[in-house]
N, C-alpha and C positions, 0 to 999 in steps of 0.2 A: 480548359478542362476537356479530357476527351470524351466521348459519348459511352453511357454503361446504361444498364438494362437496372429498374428498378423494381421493386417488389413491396407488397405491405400484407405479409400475411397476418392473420387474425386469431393464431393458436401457437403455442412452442410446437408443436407435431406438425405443423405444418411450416414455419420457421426451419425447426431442424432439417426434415426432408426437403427445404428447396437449396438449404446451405450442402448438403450430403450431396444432391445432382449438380451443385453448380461447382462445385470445388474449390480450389485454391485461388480462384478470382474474382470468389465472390466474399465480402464482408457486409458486417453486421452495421448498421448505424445505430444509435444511438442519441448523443450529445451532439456527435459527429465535429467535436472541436480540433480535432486529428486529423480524421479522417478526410473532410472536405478541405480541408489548406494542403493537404500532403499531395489528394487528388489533381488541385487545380495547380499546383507547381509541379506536377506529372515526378514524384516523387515515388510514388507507390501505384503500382499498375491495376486497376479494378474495373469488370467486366458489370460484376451484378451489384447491386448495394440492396442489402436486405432492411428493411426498417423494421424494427420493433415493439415501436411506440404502439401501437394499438393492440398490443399483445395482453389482457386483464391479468392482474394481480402482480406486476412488476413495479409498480411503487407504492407495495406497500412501507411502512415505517413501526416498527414496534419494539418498547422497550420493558422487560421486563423485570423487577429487581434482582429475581432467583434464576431465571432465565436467562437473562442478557437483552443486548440490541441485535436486529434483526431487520433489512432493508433492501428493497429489491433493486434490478440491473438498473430501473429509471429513474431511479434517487438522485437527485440532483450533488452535486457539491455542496451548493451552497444550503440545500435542505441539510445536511449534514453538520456543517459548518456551524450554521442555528439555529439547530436543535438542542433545547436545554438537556435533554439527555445525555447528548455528546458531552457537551460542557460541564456537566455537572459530576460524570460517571470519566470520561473518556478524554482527558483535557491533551493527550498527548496529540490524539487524533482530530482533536479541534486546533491544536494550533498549524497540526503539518496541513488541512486542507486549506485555514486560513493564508496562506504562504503560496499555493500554487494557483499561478496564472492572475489575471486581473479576475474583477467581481463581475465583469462580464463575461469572463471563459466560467467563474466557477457555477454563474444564472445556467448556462448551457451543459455542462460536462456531466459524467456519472462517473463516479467512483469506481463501481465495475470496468466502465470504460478506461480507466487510467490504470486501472490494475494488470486488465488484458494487452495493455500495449507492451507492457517486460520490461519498461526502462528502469534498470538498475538504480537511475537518480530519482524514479517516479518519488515526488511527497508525500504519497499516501499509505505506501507499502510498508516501509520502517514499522509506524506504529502498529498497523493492525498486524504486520506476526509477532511482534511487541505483547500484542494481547492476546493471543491466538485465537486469531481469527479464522476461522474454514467459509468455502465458497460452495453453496449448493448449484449442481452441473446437470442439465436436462441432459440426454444424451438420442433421445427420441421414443426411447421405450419407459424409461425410469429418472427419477432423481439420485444421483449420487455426491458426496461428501467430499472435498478434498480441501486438507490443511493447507494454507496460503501458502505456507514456508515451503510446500512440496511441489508447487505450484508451477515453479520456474524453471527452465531448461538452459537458460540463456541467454544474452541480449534482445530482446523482442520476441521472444521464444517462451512456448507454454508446452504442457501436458494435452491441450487441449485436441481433441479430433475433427476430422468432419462431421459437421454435423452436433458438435456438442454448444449449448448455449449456456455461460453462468447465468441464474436466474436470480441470485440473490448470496447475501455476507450476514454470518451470524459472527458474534463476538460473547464471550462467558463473561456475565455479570462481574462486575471487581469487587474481591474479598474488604473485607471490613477497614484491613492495617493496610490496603494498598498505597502505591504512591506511581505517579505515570509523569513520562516529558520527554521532550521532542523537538533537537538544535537542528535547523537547517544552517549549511555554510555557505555562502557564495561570494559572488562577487559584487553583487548588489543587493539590495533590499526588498526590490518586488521584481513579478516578473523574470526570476531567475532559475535556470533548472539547480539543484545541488550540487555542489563540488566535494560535500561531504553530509550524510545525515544521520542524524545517529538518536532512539529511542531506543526508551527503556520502562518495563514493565516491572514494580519491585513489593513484597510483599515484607514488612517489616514490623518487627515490637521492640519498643525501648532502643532502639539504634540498631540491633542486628536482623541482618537480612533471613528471611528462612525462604522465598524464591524469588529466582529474577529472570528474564527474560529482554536478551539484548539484541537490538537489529541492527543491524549499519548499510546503512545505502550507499551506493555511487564507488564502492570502493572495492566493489567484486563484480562478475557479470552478471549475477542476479543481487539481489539484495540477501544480504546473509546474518543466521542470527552466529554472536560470539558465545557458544559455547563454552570452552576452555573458562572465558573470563566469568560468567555466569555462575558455573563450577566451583572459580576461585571464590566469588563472593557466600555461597549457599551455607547458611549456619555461623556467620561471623558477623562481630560487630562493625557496620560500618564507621572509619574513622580514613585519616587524612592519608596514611600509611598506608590504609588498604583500599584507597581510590588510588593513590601512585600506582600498588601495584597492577586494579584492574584497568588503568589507562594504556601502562605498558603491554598487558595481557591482549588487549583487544588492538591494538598495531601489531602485532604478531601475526594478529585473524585476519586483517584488512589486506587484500593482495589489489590494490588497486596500480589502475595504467595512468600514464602521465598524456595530457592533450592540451588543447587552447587554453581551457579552462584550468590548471592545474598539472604540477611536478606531481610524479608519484610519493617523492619523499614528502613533499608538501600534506595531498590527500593523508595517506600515514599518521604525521605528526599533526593533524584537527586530529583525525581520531582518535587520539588519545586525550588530547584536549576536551574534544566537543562529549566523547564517554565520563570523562571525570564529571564534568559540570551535567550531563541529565543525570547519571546516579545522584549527585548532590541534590540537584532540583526536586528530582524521585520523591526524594528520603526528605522533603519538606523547605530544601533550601539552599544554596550557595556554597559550596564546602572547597 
């Protein structure tokens, strides 16, 4: 590992302003489950590392029924993972962080952390624009708001500035008739990044849909939600006919690249797969 200059300020205002003078070579730690492996295989070039951790009011956790969930940048994984809240309100987002990494990346990582990194296959991202999620952003002077889904720019690529720190993830309470779930594909069963992931957010009475909310990972260069397909379902009764057709709908939306890990026609054809079975799952069950 090469030598970098470290830092432990004691305030976001003080955080921000030494990320704003140090620039582009200086990152944030964290979990630092990334960050440190990337480092020490001189993968990622890094001058300064800023730590956070002593930064007060960054893991907080609170759930609210009317409010929502709400948890700060130091929120572990694995506090997420089991937290009855999650599980009880939030099961799409309990199973994609149960999924990533072993239970000793998820003791170390934070959510925020894995959101900031951009990777289109990240496990965490699906669900929470699934549920729309927004990310509150210190920026040095103020707190500002931004929707997860607006979040992205890119392969490892954010909105984010010098100097701006996420400080925490609120999610909106789930209505009464909800229904949530969340297929990761790979090529193994733990330890794998996605080769396709797909969540879905669905609010429904007596079988027809009245909102839904669909995310697909790994199959675009940010994680994107399928609108069109969304659309298709909003105000109809879900049955087998109109899962065919939102399967096809959301292969349409998927403009995924082909690599190691998967054909593009391949990625494609899960997503219409892996969409039919969480709408089903959604909606209470197997369709």
């Amino acid at each position: 590992m090469k030598p970098f200059e470290y830092y432990e300020p004691a305030s976001l205002a003080e955080a921000s302003d030494l990320l704003r003078r140090l620039g582009k070579d200086a990152s944030i730690i964290a979990g630092g489950t990334d960050l440190l492996v990337e480092m020490k295989e001189e993968l990622r070039s890094v001058l300064h590392v800023v730590n956070i951790k002593k930064i007060p009011n960054l893991r907080n956790f609170t759930y609210d029924p009317a409010a929502g969930l709400r948890f700060g940048a130091l929120v572990t994984v694995r506090e997420v993972e089991t937290s009855p809240h999650v599980i009880g309100n939030y099961p799409n987002l309990a199973k994609a962080v149960s999924l990533l990494g072993s239970v000793q990346v998820r003791n170390r990582a934070t959510i925020v952390g894995n959101i900031c990194r951009a990777s289109p296959s990240a496990d965490t991202i699906p669900p929470l624009i699934a549920d729309g999620a927004s990310l509150s952003v210190y920026d040095g002077g103020a707190d500002r708001t931004i929707l997860l889904e607006d979040f992205f720019t890119g392969p490892g690529r954010t909105v984010l500035s010098p100097g701006d720190i996420v400080t925490g993830i609120s999610l909106p309470a789930p209505g009464p008739t909800s229904g949530r779930a969340y297929i990761k594909h790979g090529r193994r069963k733990a330890m794998e990044l996605a080769t396709v992931g797909v969540a879905v957010s669905i609010e429904h009475v007596a079988g027809q849909c009245s909102d839904v909310r669909i995310a697909l990972g790994a199959v675009a260069p940010t994680v994107i939600r399928a609108r069109r397909t969304e659309d298709l379902l909003r105000g109809r009764r879900i049955d087998a006919a109109l899962l065919a057709e939102a399967a096809e709908s959301a292969m349409q939306e998927a403009t995924p690249i082909g690599n190691v890990r998967a054909s593009a026609a391949y990625r494609r054809d899960m997503v219409g797969v892996l969409t039919r079975r969480a709408i089903g799952y959604a909606m209470g069950g197997a369709r």
